[in-house]
C-alpha positions as a printed Julia matrix, in Angstrom:
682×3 Matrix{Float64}:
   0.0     0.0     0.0
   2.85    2.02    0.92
   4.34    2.05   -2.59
   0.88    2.83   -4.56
   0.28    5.7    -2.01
   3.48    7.55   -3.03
   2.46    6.57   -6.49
  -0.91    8.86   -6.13
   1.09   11.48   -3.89
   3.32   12.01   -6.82
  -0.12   11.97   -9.64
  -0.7    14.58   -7.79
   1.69   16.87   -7.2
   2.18   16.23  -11.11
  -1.41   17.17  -11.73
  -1.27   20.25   -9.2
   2.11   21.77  -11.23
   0.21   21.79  -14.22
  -2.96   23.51  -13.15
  -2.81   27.43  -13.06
  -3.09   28.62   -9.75
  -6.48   29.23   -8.95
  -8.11   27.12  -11.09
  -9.45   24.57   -9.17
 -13.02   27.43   -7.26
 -14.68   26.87   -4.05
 -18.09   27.73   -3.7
 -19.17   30.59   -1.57
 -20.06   28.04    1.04
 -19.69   24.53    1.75
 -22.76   23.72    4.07
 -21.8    20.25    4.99
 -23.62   16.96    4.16
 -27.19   16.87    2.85
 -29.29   16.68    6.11
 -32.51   15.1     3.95
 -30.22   13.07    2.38
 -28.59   11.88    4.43
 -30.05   11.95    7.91
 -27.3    14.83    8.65
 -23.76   14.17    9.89
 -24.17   15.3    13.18
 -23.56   11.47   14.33
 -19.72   11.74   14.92
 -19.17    7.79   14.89
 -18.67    7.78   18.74
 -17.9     3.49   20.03
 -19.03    5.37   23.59
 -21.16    8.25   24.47
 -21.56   10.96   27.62
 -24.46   10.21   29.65
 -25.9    12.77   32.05
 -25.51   11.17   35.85
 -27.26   12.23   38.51
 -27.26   10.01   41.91
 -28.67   10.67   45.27
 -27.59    8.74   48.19
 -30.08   10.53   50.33
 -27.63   10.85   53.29
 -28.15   14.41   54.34
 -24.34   15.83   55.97
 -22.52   13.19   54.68
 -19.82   12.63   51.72
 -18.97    9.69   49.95
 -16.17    8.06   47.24
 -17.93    6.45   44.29
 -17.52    4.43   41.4
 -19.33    3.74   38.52
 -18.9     0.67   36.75
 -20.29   -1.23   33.55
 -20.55   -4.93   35.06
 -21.13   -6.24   38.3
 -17.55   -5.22   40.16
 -18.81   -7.42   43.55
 -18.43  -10.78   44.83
 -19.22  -12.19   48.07
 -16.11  -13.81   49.93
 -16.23  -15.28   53.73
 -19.11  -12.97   54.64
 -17.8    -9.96   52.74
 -17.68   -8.27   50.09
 -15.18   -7.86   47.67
 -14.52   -6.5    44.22
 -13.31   -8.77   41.31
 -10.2    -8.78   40.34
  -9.56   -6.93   37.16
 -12.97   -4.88   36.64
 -12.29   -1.37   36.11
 -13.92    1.58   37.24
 -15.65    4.4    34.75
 -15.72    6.67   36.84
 -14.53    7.47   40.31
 -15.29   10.63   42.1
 -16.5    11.71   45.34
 -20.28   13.2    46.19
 -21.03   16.61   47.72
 -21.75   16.9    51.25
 -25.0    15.94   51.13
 -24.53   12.69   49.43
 -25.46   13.89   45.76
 -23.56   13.84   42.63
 -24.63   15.56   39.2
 -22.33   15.49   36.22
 -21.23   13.13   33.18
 -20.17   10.0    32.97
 -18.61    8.39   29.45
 -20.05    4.65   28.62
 -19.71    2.58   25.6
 -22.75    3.2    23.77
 -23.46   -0.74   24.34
 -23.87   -0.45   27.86
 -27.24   -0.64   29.13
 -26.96   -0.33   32.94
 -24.25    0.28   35.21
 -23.29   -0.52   38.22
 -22.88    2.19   41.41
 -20.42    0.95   43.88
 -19.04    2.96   47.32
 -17.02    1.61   49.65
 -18.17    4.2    52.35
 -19.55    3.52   55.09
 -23.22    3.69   55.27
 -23.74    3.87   51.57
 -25.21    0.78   49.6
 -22.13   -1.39   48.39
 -23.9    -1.84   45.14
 -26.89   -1.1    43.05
 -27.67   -1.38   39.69
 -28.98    1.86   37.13
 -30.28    1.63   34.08
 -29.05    3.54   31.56
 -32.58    5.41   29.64
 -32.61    8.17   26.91
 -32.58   10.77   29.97
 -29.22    9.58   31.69
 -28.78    7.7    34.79
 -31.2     8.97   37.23
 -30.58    7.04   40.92
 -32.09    8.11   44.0
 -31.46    5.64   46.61
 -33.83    6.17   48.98
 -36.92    6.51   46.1
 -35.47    2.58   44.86
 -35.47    1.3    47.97
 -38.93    1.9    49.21
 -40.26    1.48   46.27
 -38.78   -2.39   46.87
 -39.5    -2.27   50.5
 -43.02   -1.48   50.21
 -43.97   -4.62   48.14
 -46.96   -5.94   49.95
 -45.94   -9.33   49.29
 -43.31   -8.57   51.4
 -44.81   -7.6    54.46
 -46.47  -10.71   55.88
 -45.34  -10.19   59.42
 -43.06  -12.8    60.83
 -43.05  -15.52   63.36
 -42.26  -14.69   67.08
 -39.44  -15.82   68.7
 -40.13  -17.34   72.27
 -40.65  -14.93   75.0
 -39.59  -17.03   78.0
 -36.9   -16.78   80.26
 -33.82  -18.79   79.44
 -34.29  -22.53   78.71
 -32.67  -24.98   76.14
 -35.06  -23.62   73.56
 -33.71  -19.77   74.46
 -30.37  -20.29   75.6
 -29.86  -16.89   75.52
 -33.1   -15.44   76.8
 -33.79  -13.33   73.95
 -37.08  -11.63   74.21
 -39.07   -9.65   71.39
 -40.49   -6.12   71.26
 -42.76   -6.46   68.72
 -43.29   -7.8    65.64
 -41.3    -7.21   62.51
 -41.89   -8.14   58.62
 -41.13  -11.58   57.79
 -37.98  -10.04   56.03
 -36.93   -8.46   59.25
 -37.8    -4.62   59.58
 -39.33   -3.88   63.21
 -42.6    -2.74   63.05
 -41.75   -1.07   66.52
 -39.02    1.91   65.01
 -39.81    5.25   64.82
 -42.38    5.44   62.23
 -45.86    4.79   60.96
 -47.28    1.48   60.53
 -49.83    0.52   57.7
 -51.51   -2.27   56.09
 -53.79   -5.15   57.97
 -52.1    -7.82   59.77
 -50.45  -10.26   58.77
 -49.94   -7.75   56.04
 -47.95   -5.17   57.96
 -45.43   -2.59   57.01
 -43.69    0.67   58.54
 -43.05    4.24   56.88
 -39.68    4.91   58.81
 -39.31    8.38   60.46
 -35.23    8.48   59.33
 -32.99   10.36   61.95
 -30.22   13.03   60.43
 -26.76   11.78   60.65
 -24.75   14.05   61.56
 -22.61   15.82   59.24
 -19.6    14.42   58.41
 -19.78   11.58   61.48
 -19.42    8.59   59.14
 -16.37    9.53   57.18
 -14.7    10.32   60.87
 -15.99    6.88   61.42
 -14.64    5.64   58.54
 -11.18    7.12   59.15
 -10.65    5.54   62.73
 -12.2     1.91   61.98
 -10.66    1.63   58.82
 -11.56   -1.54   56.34
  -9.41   -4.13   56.19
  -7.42   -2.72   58.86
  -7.38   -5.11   62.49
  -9.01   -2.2    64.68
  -8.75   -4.16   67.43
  -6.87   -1.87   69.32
 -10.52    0.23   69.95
 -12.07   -3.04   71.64
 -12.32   -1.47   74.97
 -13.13   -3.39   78.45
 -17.02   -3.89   78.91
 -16.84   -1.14   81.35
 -16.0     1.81   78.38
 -17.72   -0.76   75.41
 -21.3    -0.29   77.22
 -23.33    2.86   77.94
 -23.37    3.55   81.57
 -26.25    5.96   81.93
 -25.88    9.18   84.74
 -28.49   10.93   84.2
 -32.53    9.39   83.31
 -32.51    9.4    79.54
 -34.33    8.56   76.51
 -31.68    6.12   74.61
 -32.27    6.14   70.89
 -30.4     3.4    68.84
 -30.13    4.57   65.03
 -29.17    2.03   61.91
 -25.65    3.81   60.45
 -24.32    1.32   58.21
 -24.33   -2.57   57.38
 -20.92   -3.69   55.45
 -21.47   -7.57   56.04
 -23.21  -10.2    53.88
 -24.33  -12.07   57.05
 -27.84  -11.59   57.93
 -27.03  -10.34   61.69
 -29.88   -9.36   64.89
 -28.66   -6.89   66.86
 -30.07   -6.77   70.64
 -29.56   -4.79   74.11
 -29.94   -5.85   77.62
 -29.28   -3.92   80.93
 -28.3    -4.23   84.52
 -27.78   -1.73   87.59
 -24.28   -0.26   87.2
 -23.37   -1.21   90.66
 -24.59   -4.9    90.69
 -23.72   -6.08   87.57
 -24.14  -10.08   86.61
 -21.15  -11.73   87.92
 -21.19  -15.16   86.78
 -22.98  -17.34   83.6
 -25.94  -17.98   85.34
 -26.89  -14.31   86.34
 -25.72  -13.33   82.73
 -27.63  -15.69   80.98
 -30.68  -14.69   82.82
 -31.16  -11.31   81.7
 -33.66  -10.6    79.2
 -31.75  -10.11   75.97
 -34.62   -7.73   73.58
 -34.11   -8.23   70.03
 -33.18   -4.43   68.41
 -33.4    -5.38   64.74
 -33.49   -8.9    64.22
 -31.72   -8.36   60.34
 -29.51   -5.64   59.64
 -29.2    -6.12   56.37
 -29.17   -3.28   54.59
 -30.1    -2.0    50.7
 -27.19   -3.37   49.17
 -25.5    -6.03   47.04
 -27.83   -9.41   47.28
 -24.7   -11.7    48.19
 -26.73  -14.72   47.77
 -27.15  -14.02   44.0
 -24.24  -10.81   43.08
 -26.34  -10.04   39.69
 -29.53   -9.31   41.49
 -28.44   -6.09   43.42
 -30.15   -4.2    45.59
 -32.67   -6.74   47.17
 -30.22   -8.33   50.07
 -31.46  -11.74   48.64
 -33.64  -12.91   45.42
 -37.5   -11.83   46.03
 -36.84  -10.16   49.51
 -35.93   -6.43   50.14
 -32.79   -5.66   52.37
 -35.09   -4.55   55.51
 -32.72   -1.45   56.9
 -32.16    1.76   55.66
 -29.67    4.38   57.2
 -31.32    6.31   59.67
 -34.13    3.86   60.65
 -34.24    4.32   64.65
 -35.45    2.51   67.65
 -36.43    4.17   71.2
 -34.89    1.48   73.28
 -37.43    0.27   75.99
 -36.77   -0.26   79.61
 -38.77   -2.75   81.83
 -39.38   -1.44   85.37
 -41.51   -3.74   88.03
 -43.5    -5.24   84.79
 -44.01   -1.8    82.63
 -42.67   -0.45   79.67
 -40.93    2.64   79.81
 -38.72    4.78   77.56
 -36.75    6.38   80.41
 -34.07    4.72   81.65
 -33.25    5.57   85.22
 -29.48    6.83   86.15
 -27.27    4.02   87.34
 -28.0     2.2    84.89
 -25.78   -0.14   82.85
 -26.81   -1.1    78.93
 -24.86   -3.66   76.9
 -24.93   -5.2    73.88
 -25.12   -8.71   71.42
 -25.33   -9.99   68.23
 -26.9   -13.08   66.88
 -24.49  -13.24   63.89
 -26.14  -14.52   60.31
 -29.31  -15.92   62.82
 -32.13  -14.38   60.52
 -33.51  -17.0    58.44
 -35.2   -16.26   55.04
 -37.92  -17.89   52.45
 -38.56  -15.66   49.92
 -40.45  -18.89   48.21
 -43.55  -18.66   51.05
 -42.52  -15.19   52.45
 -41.79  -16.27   55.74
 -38.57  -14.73   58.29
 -37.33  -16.93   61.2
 -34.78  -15.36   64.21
 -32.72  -18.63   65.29
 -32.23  -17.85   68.96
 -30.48  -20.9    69.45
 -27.03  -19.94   68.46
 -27.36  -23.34   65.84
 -24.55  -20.99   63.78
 -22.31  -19.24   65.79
 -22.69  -18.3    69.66
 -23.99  -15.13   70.65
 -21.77  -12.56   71.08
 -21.68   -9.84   73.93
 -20.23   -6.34   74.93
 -19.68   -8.04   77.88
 -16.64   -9.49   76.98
 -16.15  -11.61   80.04
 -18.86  -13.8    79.05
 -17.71  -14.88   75.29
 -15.99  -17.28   74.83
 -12.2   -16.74   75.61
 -12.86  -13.42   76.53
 -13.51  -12.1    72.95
 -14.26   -8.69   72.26
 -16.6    -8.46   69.29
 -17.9    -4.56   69.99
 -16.62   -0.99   69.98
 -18.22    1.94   70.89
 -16.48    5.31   70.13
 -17.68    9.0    71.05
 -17.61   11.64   68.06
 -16.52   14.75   69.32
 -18.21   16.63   66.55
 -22.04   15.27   67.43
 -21.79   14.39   70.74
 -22.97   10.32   69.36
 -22.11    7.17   70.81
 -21.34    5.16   68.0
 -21.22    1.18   68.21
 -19.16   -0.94   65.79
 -19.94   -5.1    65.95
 -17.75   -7.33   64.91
 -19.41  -11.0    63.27
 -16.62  -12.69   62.02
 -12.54  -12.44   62.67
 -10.79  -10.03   60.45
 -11.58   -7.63   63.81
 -12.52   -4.39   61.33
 -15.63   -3.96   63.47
 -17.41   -2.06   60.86
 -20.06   -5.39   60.1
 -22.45   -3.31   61.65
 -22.55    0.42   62.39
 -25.37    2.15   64.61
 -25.09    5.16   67.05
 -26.89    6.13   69.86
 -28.84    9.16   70.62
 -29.14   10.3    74.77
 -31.08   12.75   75.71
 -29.69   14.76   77.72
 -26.96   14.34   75.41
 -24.29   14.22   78.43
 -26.07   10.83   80.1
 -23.81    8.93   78.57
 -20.7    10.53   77.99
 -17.43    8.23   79.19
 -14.2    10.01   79.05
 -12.59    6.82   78.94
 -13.85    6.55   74.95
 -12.15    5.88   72.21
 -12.76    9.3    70.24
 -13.51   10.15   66.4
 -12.0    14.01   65.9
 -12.96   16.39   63.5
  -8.91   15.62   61.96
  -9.92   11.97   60.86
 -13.03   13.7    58.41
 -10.2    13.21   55.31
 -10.83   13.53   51.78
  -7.68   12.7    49.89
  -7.2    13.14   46.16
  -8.21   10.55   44.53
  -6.85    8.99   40.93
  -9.35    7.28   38.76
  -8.96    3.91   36.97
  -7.26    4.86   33.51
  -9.5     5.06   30.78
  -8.52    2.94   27.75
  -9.19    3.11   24.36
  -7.17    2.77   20.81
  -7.03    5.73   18.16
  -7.0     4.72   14.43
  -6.65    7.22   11.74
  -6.77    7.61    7.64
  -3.89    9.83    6.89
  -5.16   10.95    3.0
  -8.16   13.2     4.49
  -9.64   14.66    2.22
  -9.81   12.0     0.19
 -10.96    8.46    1.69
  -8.02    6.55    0.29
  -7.6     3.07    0.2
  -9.47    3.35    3.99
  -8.26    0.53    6.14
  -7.76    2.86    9.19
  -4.46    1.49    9.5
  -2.24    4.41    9.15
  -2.29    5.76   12.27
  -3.22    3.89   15.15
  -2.2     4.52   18.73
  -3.6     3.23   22.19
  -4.06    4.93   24.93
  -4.39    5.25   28.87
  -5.86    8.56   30.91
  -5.95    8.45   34.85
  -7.64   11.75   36.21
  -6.84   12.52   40.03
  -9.38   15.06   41.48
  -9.47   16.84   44.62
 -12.2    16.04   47.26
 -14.75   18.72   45.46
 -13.73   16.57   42.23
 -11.82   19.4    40.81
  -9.02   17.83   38.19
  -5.8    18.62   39.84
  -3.91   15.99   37.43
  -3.57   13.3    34.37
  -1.62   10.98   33.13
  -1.94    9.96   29.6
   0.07    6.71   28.56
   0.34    6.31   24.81
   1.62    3.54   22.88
   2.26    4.05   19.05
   0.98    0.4    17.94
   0.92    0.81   13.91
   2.21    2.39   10.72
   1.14    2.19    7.59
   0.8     4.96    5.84
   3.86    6.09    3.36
   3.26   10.34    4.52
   4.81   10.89    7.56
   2.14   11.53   10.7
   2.65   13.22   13.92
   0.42   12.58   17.06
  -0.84   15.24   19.44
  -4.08   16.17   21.36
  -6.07   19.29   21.89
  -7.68   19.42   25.71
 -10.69   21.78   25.91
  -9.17   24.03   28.55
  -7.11   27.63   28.03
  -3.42   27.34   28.37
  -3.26   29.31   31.3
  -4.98   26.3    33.29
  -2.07   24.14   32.9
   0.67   24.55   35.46
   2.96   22.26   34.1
   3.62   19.22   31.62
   5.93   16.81   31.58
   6.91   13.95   28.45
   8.9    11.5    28.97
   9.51    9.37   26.04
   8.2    12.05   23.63
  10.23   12.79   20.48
   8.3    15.59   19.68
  10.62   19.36   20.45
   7.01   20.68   20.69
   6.04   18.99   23.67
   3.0    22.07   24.89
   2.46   24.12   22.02
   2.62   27.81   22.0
   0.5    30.72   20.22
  -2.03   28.63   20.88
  -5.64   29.59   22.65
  -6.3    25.77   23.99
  -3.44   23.67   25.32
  -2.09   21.46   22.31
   0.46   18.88   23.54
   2.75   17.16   20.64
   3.85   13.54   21.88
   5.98   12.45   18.51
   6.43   13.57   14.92
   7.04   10.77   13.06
   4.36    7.5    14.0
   6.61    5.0    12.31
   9.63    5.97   14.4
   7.3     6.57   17.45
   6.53    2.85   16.9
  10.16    1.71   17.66
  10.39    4.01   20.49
   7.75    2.31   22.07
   4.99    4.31   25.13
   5.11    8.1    25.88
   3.84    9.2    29.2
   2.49   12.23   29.7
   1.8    14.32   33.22
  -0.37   17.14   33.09
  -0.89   19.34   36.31
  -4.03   21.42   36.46
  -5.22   24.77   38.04
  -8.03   22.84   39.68
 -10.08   24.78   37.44
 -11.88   21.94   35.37
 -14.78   19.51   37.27
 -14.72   16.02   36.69
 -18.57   16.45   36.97
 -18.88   18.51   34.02
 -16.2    16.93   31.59
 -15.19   13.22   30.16
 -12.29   11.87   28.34
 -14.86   12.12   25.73
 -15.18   15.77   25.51
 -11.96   17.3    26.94
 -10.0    15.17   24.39
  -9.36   16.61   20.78
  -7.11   13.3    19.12
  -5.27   14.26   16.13
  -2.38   13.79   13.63
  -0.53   16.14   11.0
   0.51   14.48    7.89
   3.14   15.97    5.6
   5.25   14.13    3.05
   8.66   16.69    4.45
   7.92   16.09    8.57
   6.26   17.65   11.09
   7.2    21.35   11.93
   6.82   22.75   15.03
   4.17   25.82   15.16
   3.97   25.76   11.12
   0.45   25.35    9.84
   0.27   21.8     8.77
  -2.69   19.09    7.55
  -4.3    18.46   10.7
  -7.1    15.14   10.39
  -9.45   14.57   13.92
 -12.24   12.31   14.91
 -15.43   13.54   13.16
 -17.08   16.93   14.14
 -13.88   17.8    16.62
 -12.69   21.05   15.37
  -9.37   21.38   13.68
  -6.88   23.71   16.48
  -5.85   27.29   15.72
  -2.75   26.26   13.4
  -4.76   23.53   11.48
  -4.27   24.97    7.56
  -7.93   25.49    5.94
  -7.36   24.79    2.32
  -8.16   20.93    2.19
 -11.68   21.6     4.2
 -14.43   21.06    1.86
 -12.33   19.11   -0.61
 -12.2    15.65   -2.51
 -14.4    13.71    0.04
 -14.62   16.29    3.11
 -17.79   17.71    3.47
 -17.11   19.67    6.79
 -18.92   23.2     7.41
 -16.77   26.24    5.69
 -17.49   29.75    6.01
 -17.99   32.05    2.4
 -14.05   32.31    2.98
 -13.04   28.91    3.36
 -12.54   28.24    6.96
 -14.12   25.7     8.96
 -16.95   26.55   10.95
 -18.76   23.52   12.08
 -20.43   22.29   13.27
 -19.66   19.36   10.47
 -15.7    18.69   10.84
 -14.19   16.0     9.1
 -17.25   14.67    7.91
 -18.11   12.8     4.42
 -21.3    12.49    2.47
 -20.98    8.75    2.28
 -21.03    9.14    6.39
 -17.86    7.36    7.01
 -15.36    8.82    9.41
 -11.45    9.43    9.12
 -10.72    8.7    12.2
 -12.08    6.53   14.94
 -11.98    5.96   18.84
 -12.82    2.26   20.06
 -13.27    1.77   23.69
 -10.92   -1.32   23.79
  -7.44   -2.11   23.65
  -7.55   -5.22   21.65
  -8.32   -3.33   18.34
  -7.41   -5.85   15.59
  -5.56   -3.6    13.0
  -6.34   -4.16    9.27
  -4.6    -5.79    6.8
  -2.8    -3.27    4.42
  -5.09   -2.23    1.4
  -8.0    -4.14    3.08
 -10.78   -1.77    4.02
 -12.42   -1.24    7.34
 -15.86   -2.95    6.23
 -14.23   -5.87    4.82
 -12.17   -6.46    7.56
 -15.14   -5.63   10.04
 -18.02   -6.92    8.5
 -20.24   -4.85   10.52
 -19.01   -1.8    10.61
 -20.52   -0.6     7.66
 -24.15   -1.56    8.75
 -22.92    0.3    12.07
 -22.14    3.01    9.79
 -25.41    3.33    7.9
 -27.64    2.67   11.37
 -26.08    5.54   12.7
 -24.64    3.91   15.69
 -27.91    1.81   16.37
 -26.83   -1.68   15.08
 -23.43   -3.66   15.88
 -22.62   -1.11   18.43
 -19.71   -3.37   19.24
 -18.53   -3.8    15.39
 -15.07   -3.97   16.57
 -15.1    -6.85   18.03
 -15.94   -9.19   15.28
 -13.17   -8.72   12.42
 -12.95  -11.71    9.35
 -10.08  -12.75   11.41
């Protein structure tokens, strides 16, 4: 091919020396392709597409690091959850302070849902969002009671036994009330509706506090052995001063157990002192299954259930009035000197989504209760925290259900009032210092470049002339401000005769770049001057670019570009220059981009509009848009494919021979094949 192309090149130049200069007119104005005719070229041949996002975690005061990803990134592993090995993340960036996020986010156009994954605490792991004409619209809160309040799932559940402790209640766990058979108390704060045994509760949701569960989040760090905040049961339980209304509020679940969480009490000054008198308190049943609206471990591609049919009962903010029994009543005062502990019934609630019925084992058939009362479990364990937050004045209680010791399986806080009745010096404290929001660097986003170097003629068009891959990592600040990127690219082909140099235009003024650095480059251009958008060079010459093998690039920003209103997509302008003599720093040269980018500031006009091109010209020849690069047979010069496994055609073999449905990919305008790429004749 590379032989017949300097064959035409020299045609003609020979034809072009023996034309008079001027002879070849343009009209007045080239309007671009014929919209009737055609359909219009505004279709720019884009493999992905940017996708309005908007997602609301409905956590009031509280900030969170998400990603957004196109498969399923979780799997369930000992009774947590982890993400797969090798699944990469669209998007990565970091809500406001109230738990929302509005921007972009860049998907190949074959993706149909996506997947929105946080590892914070007391955000859902996982749900899935479809992906509709609109955007991605998620409100958390809006999913999950529309799931919740399925009335098949409120049939209320079977009570556990209410008598004292026996070998049927080893544990002498008492209920307060009933709950839905898949585990929500129908005693929280909240309104109950519905006619028995079809039962079901409109939570009143408690305010976290600002800020409280990334302090959290900072002190009982995951994966990290925290067991050096697994205090003596003296500092792990509330001892109450003062009489108080106690106020137990869901914070976060991060376990794929289905745990109960329960109380008991005793006077401060005559606490149980051996098994017998331990075992003999009345152990009341908090929430009986704290799962919460998250992955569904027992089936990782049905999200946001907690299991098949059945909805995840617990939602952040839920809260219980804990209840005190004095000489047979039921109060909500409990009296000063008074001591209140802890257990959990770890992965006791039992499930059958087939008849819709919820079973508490209060047998221990699984694994043994568990206390804050650490002299009673076995060996002494400690399987509880409780830490005070200096910021809110909360109690917050961390339970442990397995052994990596993280004590994050289940989160809740507690609300006194007065606020001081339970205050214990001797607490482990969160401090306003551990609410950190570091920068954070994105997985890279990948992709391969492949251009037709004879624009603006078509050529022999097997898009093999140019073709580079590429890898972007953006790192943004905690308001998701760019502060940096990294762009990896590795020259993978030549084979085109003209010689092609490789650059990039990014939507943003020069003067928001502080610095940029090449290493590998063999470009002297490097960031281009007298010019009004920052235009980096990487090499002049693909073929030898090809020996030298990847150039990295860092680019330091201003902060003055949002990850939330910009993609790879549409900050990137991909181009090369092609010139039989070599590239030329800051001369104006044959500049060819993706379809409908615009050519940069030293781009020379005179092929617009010519042979094959069909961009938009002004009555004096320059480009206009908004057609760039376009052709009225609709194919592109230049394409971007959201993979790094592009096969790369045979010389002289064109694109919709060697991808048999590209063409019909073509002609559909991006509505059939959308993944044309990845079937090629061989």
């Amino acid at each position: 091919m590379k032989n017949l192309r300097y064959l035409c090149l020299l045609c003609a130049l020979a034809v072009c020396t023996m034309l008079p200069t001027g002879c070849i007119e343009r009209p007045d104005e080239v309007p671009g392709p014929d919209d009737t005719a055609q359909g219009g070229n505004k279709y720019d041949y884009a493999t992905t597409r940017d996708i309005p996002l908007n997602l609301d975690y409905a956590r009031r005061g509280s900030k969170a690091l998400f990603e957004i990803y196109a498969q399923n990134p979780v799997n369930a592993v000992d009774g947590a959850f982890t993400l797969k090995p090798g699944v990469k993340a669209l998007l990565r960036a970091y809500t406001d302070n109230d738990g929302k996020y509005s921007g972009v986010v860049n998907l190949p156009t074959a993706v149909g849902k996506v997947y929105v994954y946080s590892e914070s605490y007391g955000f859902p792991a996982c749900i899935e969002a479809d992906v509709t004409a609109g955007g991605i619209s998620c409100n958390v809160r809006q999913f999950y009671e529309k799931a919740a309040g399925k009335v098949s799932g409120a049939a209320v559940a079977d009570r556990v036994a209410a008598t004292r402790a026996d070998a049927a209640n080893p544990y002498n766990v008492q209920q307060l009330g009933d709950w839905t058979w898949e585990g929500k108390p129908l005693y929280i704060l909240g309104t109950v509706y519905g006619q028995k045994p079809y039962l079901n509760i409109a939570p009143d949701y408690a305010q976290t506090p600002a800020g409280m569960m990334n302090r959290i989040q900072n002190v009982l760090m995951p994966g990290v052995d925290n067991s050096k905040y697994a205090m003596p049961t003296g500092v792990v339980n509330l001892n109450v001063t003062k009489d108080a209304h106690l106020t137990l509020v869901f914070a976060a679940e991060l376990a794929a157990w289905r745990n109960a969480i329960g109380y008991y009490y005793y006077d401060t000054q005559n606490p149980p002192r051996t098994q017998a008198e331990f075992d003999a308190l009345p152990k009341y049943v908090a929430f009986p299954n704290c799962s919460s609206f998250t992955t569904n471990f027992d089936d990782p591609d049905d999200l946001g259930s907690g299991g098949g049919d059945w909805t995840a009962p617990l939602f952040f903010g839920e809260q219980l009035r804990l209840t005190c029994f004095r000489g047979g009543k039921a109060t909500d005062i409990f009296p000063a000197g008074t001591t209140v502990g802890w257990f959990m019934l770890p992965d006791a609630y039992e499930i059958s989504a087939y008849d819709y019925t919820g079973k508490l084992d209060i047998t221990g058939s699984k694994h043994p209760a568990r206390y804050s009362n650490n002299e009673f479990n076995a060996e002494n364990g400690r399987y509880m925290v409780s830490l005070y937050d200096k910021v809110s004045g909360k109690t917050v209680l961390g339970f442990e259900d397995g052994g990596d010791n993280d004590y994050k399986d289940v989160l809740f806080y507690v609300d006194s009032d007065p606020a001081d009745a339970i205050y214990d010096p001797d607490r482990p404290t969160t401090d306003p210092g551990d609410e950190k929001y570091p920068d954070v660097a994105g997985d890279p986003v990948v992709g391969t470049l492949a251009f037709e170097d004879l624009w603006p003629s078509q050529g022999d068009y097997d898009m093999n002339d140019v073709v580079v891959g590429y890898s972007t990592t953006f790192t943004v600040d905690k308001d998701n401000r760019i502060v940096a990127i990294r762009d990896v690219v590795t020259p993978l082909h030549s084979g085109g005769k003209l010689r092609s140099a490789f650059g990039y235009q990014l939507d943003i003024p020069v003067t928001a770049v502080k610095g940029v650095k090449i290493e590998n480059g063999s470009s002297t251009a490097g960031l281009e001057k007298n010019q009004d958008k920052a235009v980096v060079i990487l090499f002049d010459d693909i073929e030898q670019a090809v020996a030298r093998g990847p150039v990295s690039v860092e680019i330091k920003l201003d902060g003055s570009l949002s990850m939330d209103k910009v993609t790879r997509k549409s900050l990137y302008n991909p181009f090369i220059c092609v010139s039989d003599k070599g590239f030329v720093p800051g001369a104006v040269r044959k500049e060819i981009h993706l379809t409908n980018y615009p050519p940069t500031s030293l781009a020379d006009p005179y092929p617009f509009g010519r042979n094959d091109d069909k961009s938009s010209l002004d009555k004096a020849g320059n480009p206009i848009g908004p057609y760039y690069y376009a052709t009225s047979e609709l194919y592109p010069f230049a394409i971007d494919l959201p993979v790094t496994d592009y096969r790369i055609p045979d010389e002289m073999v064109k694109i919709d021979v060697f991808y048999p449905y590209f063409a019909d990919w073509v002609k559909s305008r991006g509505e059939k094949h959308k993944e044309w790429y990845k079937n090629s004749v061989k």
